[in-house]
C-alpha positions as CSV (number, residue, x, y, z in Angstrom):
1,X,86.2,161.8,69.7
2,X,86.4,163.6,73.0
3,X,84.1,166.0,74.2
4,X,83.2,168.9,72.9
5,X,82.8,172.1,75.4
6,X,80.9,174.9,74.8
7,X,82.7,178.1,75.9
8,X,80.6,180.7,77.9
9,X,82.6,183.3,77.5
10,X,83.1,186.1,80.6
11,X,79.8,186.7,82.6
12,X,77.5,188.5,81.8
13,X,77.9,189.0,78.9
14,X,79.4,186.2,77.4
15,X,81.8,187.8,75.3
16,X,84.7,185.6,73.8
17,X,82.3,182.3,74.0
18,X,81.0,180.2,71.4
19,X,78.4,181.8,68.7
20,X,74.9,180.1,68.9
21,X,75.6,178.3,65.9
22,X,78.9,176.5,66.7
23,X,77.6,175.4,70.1
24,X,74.9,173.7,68.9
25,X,77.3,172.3,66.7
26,X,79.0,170.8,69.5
27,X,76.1,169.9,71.2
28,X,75.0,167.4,68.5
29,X,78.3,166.5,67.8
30,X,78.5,165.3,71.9
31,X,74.7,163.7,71.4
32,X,75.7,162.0,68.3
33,X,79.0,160.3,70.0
34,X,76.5,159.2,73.0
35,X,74.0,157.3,70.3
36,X,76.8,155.3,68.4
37,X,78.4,154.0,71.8
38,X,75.1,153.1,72.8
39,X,74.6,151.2,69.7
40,X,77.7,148.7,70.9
41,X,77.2,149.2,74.8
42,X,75.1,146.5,76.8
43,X,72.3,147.5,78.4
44,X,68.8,146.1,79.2
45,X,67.8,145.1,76.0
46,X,71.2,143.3,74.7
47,X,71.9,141.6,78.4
48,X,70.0,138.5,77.2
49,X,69.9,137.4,74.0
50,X,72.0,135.2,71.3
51,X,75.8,135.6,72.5
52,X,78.3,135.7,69.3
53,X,82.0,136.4,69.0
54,X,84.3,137.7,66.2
55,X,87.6,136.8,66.3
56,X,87.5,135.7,70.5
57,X,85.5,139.7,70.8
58,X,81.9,139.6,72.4
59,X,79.9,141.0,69.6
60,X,76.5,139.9,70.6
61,X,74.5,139.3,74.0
62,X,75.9,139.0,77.3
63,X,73.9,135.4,78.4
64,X,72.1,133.0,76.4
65,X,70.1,130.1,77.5
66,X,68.0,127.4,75.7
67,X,66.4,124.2,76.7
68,X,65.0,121.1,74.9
69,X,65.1,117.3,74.4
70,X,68.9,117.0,75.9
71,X,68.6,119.4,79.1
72,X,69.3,122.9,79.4
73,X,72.4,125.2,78.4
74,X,73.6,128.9,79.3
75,X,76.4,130.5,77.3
76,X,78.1,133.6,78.6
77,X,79.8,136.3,76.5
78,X,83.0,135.3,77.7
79,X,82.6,131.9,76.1
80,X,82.0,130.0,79.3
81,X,79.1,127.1,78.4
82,X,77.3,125.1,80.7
83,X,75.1,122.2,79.6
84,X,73.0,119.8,82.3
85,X,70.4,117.4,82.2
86,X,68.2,115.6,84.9
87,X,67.5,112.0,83.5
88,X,65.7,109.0,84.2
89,X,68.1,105.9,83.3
90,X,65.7,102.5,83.5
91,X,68.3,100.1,82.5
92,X,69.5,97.5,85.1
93,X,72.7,98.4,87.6
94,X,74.1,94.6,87.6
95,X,77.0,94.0,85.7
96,X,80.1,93.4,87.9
97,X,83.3,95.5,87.5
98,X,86.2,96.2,89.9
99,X,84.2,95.2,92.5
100,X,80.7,97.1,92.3
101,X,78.2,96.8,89.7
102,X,77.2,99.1,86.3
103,X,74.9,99.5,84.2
104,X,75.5,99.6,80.5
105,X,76.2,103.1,78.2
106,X,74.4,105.5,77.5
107,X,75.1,108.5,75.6
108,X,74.1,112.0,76.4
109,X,73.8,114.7,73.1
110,X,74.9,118.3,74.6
111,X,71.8,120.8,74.0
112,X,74.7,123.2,72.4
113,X,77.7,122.1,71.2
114,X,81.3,123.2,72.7
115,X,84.0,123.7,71.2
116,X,86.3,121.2,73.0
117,X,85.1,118.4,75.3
118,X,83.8,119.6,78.6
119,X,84.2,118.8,81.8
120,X,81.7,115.8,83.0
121,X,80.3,116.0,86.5
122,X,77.5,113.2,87.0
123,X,75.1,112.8,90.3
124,X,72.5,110.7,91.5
125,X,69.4,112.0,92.6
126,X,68.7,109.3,94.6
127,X,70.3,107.0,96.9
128,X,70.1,103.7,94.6
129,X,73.8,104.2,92.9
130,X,76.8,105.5,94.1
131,X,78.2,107.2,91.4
132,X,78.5,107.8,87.5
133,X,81.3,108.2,85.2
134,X,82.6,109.1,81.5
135,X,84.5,107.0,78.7
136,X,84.6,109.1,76.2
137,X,83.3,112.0,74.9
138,X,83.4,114.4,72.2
139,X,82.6,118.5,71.4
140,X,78.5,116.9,71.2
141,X,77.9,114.7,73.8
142,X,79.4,112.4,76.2
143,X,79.1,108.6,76.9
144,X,78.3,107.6,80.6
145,X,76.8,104.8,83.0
146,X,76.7,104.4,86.7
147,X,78.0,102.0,89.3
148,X,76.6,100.3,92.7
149,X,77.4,98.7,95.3
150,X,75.1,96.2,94.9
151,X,73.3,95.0,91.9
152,X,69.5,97.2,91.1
153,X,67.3,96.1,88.9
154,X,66.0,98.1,85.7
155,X,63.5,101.1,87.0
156,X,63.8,104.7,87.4
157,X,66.5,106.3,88.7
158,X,67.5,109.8,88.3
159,X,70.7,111.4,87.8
160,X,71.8,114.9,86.8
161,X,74.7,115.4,84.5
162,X,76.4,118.7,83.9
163,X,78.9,119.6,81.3
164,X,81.0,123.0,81.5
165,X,83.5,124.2,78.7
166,X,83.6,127.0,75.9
167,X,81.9,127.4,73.1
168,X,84.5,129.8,71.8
């Protein structure tokens, strides 16, 4: 609906404008147009929150995030979906392969699921490997070890992994 004017009429007098009645008739008629759309619009208190979609529409928050036993996740309205994790891996960097050594699988469960497999980005937090890679993953998780150039022994070493996709 578009909205509604209220005619004056000529000054002074007002003469030719809207009766009393039929201008507060528009009046809430205007106020009642304002309090749908702001039903629907975001604003402060829909900005974070649980995102949804119907049919590839936004119909809920704008950013949701969530953490627990496999790392940390934020979902944007647009379906954008990013899930990480900083993790200890104790098992031992010492098989060799193609010249440097690895360390055996291990499988890392997505805090929220995606829709399609993500990209895998994996970093050491240290200086004891040189890198980490992927085999295989699905919409839930993704299977990973890391490589060295020289063989380490089973301890702690930390890594960070970080998944991006859709979740619509």
């Amino acid at each position: 609906m578009a909205k509604q004017v209220i005619q004056l009429g000529t000054a002074p007098t007002g003469v030719g404008g809207d009766t009393p009645r039929s201008a507060n008739i528009k009046i809430n008629s205007n106020f009642d147009e304002l309090y749908a759309a702001d039903a629907v619009n975001y604003k402060k208190g829909n900005i974070v929150g649980p995102v949804s979609q119907s049919g590839g529409v936004p119909t809920g928050a704008i950013i949701e995030s969530g953490n627990g036993v496999n790392g940390r996740y934020v979902r944007w309205a647009d379906g954008t979906q990013h899930c990480w994790i900083t993790m200890n891996y104790y098992t031992a960097i010492d098989a060799p392969q193609m010249g440097v050594y690895v360390s055996g699988w291990i499988t890392w469960s997505f805090q929220a699921p995606f829709i399609a497999r993500p990209n895998v980005l994996i970093t050491a937090r240290d200086d004891t490997f040189l890198f980490g890679s992927s085999v295989s993953g699905t919409t839930a998780g993704e299977v990973v070890r890391f490589a060295s150039a020289t063989p380490l022994a089973a301890g702690a070493k930390l890594a960070t992994l970080f998944a991006v996709g859709r979740w619509f």
